[in-house]
DOTIBA-562715 format. One record per residue (C-alpha): residue number from 1; residue in three letters; y negated, x negated, z negated. Coordinates in nm, 3 decimals, decimal comma. Each point is the difference from the previous one (the first is absolute). Example, Ala and Ser with C-alpha at 12.3 -4.5 7.8 and 13.67 -1.06 7.14 Angstrom:
ATOM num residu      yy      xx      zz
ATOM   1    ALA   0,450  -1,230  -0,780
ATOM   2    SER  -0,344  -0,137   0,066
END
This chain:
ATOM num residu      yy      xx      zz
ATOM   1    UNK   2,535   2,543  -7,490
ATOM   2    UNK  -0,304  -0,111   0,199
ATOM   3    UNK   0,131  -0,290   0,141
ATOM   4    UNK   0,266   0,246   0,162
ATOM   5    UNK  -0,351   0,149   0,100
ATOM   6    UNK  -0,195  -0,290   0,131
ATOM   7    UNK   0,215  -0,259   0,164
ATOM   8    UNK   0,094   0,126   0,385
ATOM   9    UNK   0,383  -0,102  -0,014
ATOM  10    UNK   0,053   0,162  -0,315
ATOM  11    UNK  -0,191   0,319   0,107
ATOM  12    UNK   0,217   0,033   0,286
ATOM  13    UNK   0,303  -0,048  -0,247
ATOM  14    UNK  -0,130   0,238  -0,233
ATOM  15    UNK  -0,051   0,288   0,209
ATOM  16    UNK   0,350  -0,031   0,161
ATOM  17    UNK   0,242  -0,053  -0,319
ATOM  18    UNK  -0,272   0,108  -0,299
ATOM  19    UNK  -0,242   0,241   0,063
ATOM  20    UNK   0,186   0,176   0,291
ATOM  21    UNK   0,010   0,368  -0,047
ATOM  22    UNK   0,393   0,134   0,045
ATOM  23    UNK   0,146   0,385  -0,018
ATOM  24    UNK   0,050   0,092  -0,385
ATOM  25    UNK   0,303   0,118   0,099
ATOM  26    UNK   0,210  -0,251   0,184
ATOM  27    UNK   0,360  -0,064  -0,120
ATOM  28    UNK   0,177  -0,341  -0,073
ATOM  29    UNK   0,112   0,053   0,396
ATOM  30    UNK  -0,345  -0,199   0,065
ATOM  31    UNK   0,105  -0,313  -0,193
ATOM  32    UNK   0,219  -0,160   0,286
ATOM  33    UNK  -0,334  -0,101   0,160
ATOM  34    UNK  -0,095  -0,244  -0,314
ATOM  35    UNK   0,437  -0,075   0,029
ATOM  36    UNK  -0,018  -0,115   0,328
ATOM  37    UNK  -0,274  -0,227  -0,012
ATOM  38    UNK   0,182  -0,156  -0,306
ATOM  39    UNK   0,314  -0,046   0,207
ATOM  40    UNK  -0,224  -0,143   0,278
ATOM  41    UNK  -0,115  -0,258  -0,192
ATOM  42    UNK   0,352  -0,033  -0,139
ATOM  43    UNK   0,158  -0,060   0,349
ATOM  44    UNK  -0,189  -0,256   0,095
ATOM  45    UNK  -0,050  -0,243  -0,321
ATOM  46    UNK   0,419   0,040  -0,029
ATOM  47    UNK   0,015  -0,015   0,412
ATOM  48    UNK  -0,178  -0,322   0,012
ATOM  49    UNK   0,176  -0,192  -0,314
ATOM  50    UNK   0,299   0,062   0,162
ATOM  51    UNK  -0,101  -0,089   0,375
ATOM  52    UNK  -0,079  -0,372  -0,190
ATOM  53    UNK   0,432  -0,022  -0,113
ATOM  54    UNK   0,087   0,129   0,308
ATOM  55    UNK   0,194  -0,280   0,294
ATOM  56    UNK   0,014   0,142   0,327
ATOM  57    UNK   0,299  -0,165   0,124
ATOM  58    UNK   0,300   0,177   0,149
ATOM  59    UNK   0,190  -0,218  -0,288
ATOM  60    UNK  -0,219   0,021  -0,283
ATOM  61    UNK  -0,175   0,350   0,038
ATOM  62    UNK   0,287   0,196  -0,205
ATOM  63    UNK   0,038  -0,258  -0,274
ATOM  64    UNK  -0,358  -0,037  -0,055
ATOM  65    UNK  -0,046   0,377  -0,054
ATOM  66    UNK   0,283  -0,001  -0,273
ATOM  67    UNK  -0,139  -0,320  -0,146
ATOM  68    UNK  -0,305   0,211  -0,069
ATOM  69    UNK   0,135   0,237  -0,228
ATOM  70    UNK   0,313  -0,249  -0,137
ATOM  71    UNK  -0,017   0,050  -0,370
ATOM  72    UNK   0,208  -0,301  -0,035
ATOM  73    UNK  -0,267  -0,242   0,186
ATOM  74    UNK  -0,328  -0,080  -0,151
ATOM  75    UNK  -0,197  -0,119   0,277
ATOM  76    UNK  -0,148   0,311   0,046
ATOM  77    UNK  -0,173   0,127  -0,275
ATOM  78    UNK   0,101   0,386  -0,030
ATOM  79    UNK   0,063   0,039   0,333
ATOM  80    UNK   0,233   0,232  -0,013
ATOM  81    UNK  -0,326   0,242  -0,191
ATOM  82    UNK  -0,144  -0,100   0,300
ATOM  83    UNK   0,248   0,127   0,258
ATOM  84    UNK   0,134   0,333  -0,204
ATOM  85    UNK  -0,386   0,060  -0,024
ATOM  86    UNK  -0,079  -0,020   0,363
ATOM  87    UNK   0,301   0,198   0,161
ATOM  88    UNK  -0,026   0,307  -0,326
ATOM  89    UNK  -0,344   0,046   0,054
ATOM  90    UNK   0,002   0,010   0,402
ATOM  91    UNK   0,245   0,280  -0,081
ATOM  92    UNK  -0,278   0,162  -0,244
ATOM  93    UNK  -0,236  -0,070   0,237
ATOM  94    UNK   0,147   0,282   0,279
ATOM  95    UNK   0,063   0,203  -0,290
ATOM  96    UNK  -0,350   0,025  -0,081
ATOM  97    UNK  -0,074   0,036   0,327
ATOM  98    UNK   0,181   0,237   0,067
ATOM  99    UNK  -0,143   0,219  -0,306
ATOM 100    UNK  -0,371  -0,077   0,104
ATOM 101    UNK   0,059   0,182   0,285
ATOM 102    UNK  -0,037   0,323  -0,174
ATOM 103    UNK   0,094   0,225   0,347
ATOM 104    UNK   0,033   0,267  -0,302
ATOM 105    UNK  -0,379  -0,003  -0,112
ATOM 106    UNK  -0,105  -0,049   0,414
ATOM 107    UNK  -0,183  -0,359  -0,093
ATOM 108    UNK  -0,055   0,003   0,405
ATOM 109    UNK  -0,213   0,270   0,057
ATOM 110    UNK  -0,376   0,007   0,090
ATOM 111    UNK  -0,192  -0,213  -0,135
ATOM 112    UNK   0,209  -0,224  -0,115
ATOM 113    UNK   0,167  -0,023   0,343
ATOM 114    UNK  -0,142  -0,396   0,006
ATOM 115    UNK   0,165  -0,093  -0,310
ATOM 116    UNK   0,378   0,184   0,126
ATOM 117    UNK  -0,056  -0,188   0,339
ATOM 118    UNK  -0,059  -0,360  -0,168
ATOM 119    UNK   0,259   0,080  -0,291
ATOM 120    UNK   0,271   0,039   0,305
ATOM 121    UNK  -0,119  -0,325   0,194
ATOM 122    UNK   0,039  -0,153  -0,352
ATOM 123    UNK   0,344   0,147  -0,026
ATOM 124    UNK   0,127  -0,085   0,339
ATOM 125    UNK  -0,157  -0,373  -0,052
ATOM 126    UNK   0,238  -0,006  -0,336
ATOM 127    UNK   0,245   0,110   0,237
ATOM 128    UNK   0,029  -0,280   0,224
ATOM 129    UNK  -0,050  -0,270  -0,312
ATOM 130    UNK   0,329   0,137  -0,146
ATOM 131    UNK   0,134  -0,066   0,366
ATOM 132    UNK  -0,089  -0,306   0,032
ATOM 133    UNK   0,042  -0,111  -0,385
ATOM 134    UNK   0,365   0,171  -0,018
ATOM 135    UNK   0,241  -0,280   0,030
ATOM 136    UNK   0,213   0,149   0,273
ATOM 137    UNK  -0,318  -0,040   0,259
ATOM 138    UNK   0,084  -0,221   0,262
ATOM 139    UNK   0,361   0,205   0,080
ATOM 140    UNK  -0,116   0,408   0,019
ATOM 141    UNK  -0,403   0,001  -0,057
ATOM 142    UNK  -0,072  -0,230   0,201
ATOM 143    UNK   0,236   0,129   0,259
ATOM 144    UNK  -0,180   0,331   0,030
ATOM 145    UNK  -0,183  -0,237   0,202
ATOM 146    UNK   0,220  -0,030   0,280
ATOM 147    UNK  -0,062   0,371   0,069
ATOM 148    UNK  -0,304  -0,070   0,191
ATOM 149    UNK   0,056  -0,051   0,356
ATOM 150    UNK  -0,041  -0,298   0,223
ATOM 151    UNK  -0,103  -0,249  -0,307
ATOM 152    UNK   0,133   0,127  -0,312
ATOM 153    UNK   0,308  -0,273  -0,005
ATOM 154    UNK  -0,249  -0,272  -0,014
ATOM 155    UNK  -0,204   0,177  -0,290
ATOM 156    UNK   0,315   0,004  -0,194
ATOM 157    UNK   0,115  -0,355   0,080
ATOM 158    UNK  -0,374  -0,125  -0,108
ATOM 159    UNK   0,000   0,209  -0,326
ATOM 160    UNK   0,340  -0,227  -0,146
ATOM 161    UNK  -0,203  -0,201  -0,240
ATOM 162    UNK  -0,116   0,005  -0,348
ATOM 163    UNK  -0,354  -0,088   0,093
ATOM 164    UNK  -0,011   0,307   0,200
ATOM 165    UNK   0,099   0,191  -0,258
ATOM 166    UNK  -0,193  -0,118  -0,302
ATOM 167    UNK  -0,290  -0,039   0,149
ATOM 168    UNK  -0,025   0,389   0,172
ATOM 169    UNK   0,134   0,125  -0,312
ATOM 170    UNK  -0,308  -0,204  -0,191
ATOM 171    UNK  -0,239   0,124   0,307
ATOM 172    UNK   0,057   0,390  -0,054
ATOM 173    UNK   0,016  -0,039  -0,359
ATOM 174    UNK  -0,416  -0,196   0,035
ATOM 175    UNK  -0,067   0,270   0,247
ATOM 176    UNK   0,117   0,236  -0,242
ATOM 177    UNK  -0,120  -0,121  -0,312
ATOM 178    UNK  -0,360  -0,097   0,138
ATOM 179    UNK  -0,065   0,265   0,301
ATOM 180    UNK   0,205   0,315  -0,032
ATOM 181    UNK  -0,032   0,033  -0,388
ATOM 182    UNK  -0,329  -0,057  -0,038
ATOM 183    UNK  -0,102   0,257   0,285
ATOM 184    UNK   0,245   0,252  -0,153
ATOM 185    UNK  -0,146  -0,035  -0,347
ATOM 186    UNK  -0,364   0,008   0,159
ATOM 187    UNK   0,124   0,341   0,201
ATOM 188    UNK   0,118   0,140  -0,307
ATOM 189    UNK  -0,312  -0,081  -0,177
ATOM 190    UNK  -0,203   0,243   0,226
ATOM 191    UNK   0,154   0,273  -0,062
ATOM 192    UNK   0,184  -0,037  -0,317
ATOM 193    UNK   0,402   0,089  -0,066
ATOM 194    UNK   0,027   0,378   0,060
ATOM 195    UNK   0,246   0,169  -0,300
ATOM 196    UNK   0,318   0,204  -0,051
ATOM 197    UNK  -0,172   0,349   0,051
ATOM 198    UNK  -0,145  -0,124   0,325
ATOM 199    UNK  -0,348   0,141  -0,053
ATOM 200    UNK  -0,358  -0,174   0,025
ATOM 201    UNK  -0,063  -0,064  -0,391
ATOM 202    UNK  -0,303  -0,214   0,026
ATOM 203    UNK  -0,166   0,115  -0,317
ATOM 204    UNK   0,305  -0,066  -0,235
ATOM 205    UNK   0,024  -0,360   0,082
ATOM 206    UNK   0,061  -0,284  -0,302
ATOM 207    UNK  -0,116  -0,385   0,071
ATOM 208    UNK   0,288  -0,239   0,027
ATOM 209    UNK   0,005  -0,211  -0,275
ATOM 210    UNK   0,073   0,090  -0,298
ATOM 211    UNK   0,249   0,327   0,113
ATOM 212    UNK   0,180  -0,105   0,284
ATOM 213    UNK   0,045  -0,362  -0,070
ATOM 214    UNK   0,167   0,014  -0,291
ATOM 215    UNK   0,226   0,283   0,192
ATOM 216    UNK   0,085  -0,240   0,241
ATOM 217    UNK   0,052  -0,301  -0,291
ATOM 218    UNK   0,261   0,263  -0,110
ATOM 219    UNK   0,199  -0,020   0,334
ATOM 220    UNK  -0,067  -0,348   0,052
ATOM 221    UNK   0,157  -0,120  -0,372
ATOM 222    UNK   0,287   0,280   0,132
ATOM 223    UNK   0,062  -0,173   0,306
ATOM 224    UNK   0,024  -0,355  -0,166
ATOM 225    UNK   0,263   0,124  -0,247
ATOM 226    UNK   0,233   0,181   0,252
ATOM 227    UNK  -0,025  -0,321   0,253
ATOM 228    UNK   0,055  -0,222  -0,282
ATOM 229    UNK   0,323   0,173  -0,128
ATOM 230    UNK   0,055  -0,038   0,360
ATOM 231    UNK  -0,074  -0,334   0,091
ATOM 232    UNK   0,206  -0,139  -0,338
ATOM 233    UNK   0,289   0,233  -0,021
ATOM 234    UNK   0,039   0,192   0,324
ATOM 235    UNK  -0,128  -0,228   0,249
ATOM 236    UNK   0,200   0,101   0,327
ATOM 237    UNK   0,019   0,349  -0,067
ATOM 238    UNK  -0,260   0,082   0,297
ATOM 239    UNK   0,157  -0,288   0,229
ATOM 240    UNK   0,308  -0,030   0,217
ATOM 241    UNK   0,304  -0,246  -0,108
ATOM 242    UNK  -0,053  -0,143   0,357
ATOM 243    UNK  -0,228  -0,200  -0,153
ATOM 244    UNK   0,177  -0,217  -0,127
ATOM 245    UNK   0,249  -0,077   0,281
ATOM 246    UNK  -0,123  -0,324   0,209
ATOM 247    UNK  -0,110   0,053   0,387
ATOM 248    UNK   0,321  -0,087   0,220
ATOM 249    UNK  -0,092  -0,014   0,389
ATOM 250    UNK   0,387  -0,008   0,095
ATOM 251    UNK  -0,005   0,421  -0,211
ATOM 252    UNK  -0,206   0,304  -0,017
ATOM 253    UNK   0,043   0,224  -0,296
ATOM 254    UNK   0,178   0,319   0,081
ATOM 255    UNK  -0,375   0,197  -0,045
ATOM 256    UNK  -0,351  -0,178  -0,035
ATOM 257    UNK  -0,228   0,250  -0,169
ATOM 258    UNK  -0,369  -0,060  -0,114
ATOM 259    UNK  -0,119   0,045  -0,378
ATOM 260    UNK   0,040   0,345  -0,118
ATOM 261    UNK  -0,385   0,102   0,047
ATOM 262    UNK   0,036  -0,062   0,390
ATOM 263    UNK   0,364   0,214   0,046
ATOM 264    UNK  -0,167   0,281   0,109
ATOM 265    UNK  -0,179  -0,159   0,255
ATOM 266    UNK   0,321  -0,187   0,109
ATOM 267    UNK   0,152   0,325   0,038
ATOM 268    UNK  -0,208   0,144   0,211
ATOM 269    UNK   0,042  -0,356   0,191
ATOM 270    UNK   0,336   0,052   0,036
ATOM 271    UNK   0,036   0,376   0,076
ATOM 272    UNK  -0,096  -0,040   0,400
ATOM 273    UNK   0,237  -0,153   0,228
ATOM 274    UNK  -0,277  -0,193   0,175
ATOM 275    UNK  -0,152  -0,299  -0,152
ATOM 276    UNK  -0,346   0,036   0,151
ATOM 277    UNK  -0,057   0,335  -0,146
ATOM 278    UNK   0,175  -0,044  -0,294
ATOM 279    UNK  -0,289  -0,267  -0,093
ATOM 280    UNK  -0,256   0,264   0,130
ATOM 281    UNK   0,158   0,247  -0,203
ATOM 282    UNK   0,003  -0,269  -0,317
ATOM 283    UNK  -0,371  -0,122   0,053
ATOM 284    UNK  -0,112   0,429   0,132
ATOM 285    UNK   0,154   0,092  -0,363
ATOM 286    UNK  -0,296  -0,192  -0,184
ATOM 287    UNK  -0,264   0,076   0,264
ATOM 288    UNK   0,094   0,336  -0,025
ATOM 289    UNK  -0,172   0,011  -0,370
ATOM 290    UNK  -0,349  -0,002   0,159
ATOM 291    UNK   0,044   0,284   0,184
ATOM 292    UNK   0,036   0,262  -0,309
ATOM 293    UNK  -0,429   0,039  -0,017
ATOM 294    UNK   0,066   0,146   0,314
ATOM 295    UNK   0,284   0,230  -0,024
ATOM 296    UNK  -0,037   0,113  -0,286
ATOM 297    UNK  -0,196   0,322   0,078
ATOM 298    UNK  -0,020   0,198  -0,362
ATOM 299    UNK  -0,342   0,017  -0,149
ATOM 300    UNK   0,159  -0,033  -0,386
ATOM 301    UNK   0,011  -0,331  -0,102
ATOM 302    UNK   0,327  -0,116  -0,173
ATOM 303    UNK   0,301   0,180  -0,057
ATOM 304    UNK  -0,042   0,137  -0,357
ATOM 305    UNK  -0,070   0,367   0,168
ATOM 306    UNK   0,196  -0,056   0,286
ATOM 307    UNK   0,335   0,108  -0,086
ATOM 308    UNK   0,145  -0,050   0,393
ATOM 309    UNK  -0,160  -0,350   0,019
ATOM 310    UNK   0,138  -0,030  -0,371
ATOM 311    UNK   0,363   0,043   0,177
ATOM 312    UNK  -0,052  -0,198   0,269
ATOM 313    UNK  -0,134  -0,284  -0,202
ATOM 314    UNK   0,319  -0,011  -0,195
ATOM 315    UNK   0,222   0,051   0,377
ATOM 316    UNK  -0,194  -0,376   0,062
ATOM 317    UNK   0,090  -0,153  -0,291
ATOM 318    UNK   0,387   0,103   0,000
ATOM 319    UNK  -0,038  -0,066   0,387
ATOM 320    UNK  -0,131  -0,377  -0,105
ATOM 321    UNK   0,246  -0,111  -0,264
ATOM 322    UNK   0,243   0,151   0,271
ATOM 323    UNK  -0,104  -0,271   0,253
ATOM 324    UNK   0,021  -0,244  -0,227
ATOM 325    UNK   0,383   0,104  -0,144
ATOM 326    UNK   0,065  -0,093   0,428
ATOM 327    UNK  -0,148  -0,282   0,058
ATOM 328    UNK   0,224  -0,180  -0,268
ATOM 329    UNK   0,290   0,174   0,157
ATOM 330    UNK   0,198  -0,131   0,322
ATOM 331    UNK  -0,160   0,178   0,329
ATOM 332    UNK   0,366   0,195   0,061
ATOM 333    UNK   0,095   0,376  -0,033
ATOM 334    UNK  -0,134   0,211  -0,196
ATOM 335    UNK  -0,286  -0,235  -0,091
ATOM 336    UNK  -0,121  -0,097   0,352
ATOM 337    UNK  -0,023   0,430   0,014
ATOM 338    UNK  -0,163   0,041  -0,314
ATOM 339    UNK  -0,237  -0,228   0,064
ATOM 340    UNK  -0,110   0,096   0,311
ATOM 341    UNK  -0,049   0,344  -0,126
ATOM 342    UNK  -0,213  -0,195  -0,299
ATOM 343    UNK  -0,182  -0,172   0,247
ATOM 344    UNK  -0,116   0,343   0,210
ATOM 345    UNK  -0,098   0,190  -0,328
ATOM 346    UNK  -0,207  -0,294  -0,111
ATOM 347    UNK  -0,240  -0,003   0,361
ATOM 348    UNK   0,042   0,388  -0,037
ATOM 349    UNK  -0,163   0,021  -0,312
ATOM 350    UNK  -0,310  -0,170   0,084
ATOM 351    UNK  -0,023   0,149   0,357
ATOM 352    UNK   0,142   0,336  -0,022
ATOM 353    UNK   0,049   0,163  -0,435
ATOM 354    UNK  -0,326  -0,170  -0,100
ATOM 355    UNK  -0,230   0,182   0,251
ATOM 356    UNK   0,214   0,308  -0,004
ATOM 357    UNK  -0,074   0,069  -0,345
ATOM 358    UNK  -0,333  -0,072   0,040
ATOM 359    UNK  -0,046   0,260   0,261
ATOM 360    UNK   0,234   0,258  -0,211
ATOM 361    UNK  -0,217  -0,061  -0,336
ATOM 362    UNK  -0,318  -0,005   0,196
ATOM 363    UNK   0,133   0,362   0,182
ATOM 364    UNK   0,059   0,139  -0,376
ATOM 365    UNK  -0,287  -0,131  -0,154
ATOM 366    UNK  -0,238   0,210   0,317
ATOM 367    UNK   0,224   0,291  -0,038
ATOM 368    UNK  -0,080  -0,013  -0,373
ATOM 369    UNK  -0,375  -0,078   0,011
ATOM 370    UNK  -0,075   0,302   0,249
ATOM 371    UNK   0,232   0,265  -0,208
ATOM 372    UNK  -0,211  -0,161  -0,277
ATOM 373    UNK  -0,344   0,080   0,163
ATOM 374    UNK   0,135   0,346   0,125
ATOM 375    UNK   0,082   0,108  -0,398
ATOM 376    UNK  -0,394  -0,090  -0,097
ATOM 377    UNK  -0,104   0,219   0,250
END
């Protein structure tokens, strides 16, 4: 259309989610982008109806929370859609997440090392919202605090308030929605998404619109029918029935765990004695994801045709759901153990497997190439 053409907002628009030239070849594994911006925008239309029913009173805060979702009381018009909605699709959220990742396909490597390195500042921004959005904040988030020396008791005595907590949680998801997105979506642009086979396929490219937009219309219609069998028959199958037990300052629960999506982080928490590096260890586990451009030393791309890094990739995720079996368990024998071992295989794998195989597959591939070269001859 020419008015696509002519008009300078909707030629930016155009060349970004129409005209923009994408691999022929990519699988439905590159439709959680076009997911998580829809459970973006999600988050925070729910997130803010339900900041306006919320009373933050030590005697109301509970009640007011049920009274949301009360089928029974009317003052709230679907407010229980509202609530369901919000906590099932933070849960999709990490999945999709997770899954855009792609460690299999090597999404970090040169050049679109940019759009890894934003994608993981986005991810550990999402990170701390869940923190400070999850409802058991003020005891054991907010107390990771009080690891820092010399002023970290006053940090967590200053951080016991809703205000706090809404608006941070509204700050990084701004920052998020209006800063990080937009420059990872503008560093993708540049480059373009690379593809399952990992090679440069820049003359069998396909515009955007019409092929992959109604691929991603098919996971997005997919995604609103599993979340609303969710959210209308199985609504606390992703949550914890701590939920619904009301704060009492006078008795801890037995064992305070986060939201299933954070467990493995948690367990790495929890698997060194010291608090200090235990939060080092927590925050080093997410910071750790910018350091695969650099230690990963193969020059294949992907691991399609790498059957070692094929392994290994597999070793991670088994290693991950691991992690996240322990942090919902109680930190006693055998877990503690297992854990810890957990814990040293995840650092391992980014520090130590990933760049040995790179070095072993670079090795073969050399050895090949010059027996190749001495044959010709």
């Amino acid at each position: 259309m020419r008015i696509l053409k002519s008009q300078s907002i909707l030629r930016l628009a155009n060349s970004y989610l129409i005209d923009s030239p994408q691999p022929a070849n990519i699988s439905y594994l590159w439709n959680f982008g076009s997911l998580l911006g829809l459970c973006l925008v999600i988050q925070i239309l729910t997130g803010v109806f339900l900041a306006m029913h919320y009373t933050p009173h030590i005697d109301l805060a509970f009640n007011s929370v049920e009274h949301i979702i009360s089928l029974y009381m009317r003052d709230v018009n679907a407010g229980y859609i509202l609530r369901y909605t919000h906590a099932n699709v933070a849960s999709f959220f990490f999945i999709f997440v997770y899954a855009q990742m792609r460690l299999f396909y090597s999404s970090y490597k040169t050049p679109r090392t940019l759009v890894w390195t934003i994608g993981v500042i986005i991810f550990i921004v999402m990170i701390a919202t869940a923190f400070l959005g999850y409802k058991d904040s003020p005891k054991w988030i907010t107390n990771l605090l009080s690891a820092i020396p010399f002023f970290g008791q006053d940090l967590v005595e200053s951080n016991y308030s809703f205000a706090t907590v809404f608006l941070t949680t509204c700050g990084n998801t701004i920052v998020k929605n209006t800063g990080l997105v937009v420059a990872h979506f503008i560093a993708l642009h540049v480059h373009g998404s690379n593809n399952p086979i990992g090679i440069s396929n820049n003359g069998d490219r396909i515009p955007m619109h019409p092929y992959f937009v109604f691929k991603d219309l098919i996971t997005v219609f997919t995604f609103f029918l599993v979340l609303s069998i969710m959210v209308f028959y199985y609504p606390n199958v992703l949550g914890h029935s701590d939920n619904y037990i009301p704060a009492n300052p006078m008795s801890t629960p037995s064992s305070i765990v986060p939201e299933w999506y954070l467990l493995p982080f948690y367990a790495i928490l929890r698997s060194i004695p010291n608090k200090l590096l235990g939060v080092i260890a927590m925050f080093g586990s997410l910071l750790i994801l910018l350091v695969l451009p650099i230690t990963d030393l193969s020059v294949i791309r992907g691991s399609q045709f790498r059957p070692l890094m094929k392994l290994a990739h597999w070793f991670f995720i088994v290693n991950f759901f691991i992690l996240m079996w322990i942090g919902a368990c109680h930190p006693t024998t055998p877990y503690l153990e297992i854990g810890q071992v957990a814990t040293i295989f995840y650092f391992s794998w980014f520090l130590i497997i990933v760049p040995s195989i790179g070095v072993i597959e670079n090795t073969a591939f050399e050895v090949a190439t010059e027996k190749k070269y001495q044959f010709s001859k």
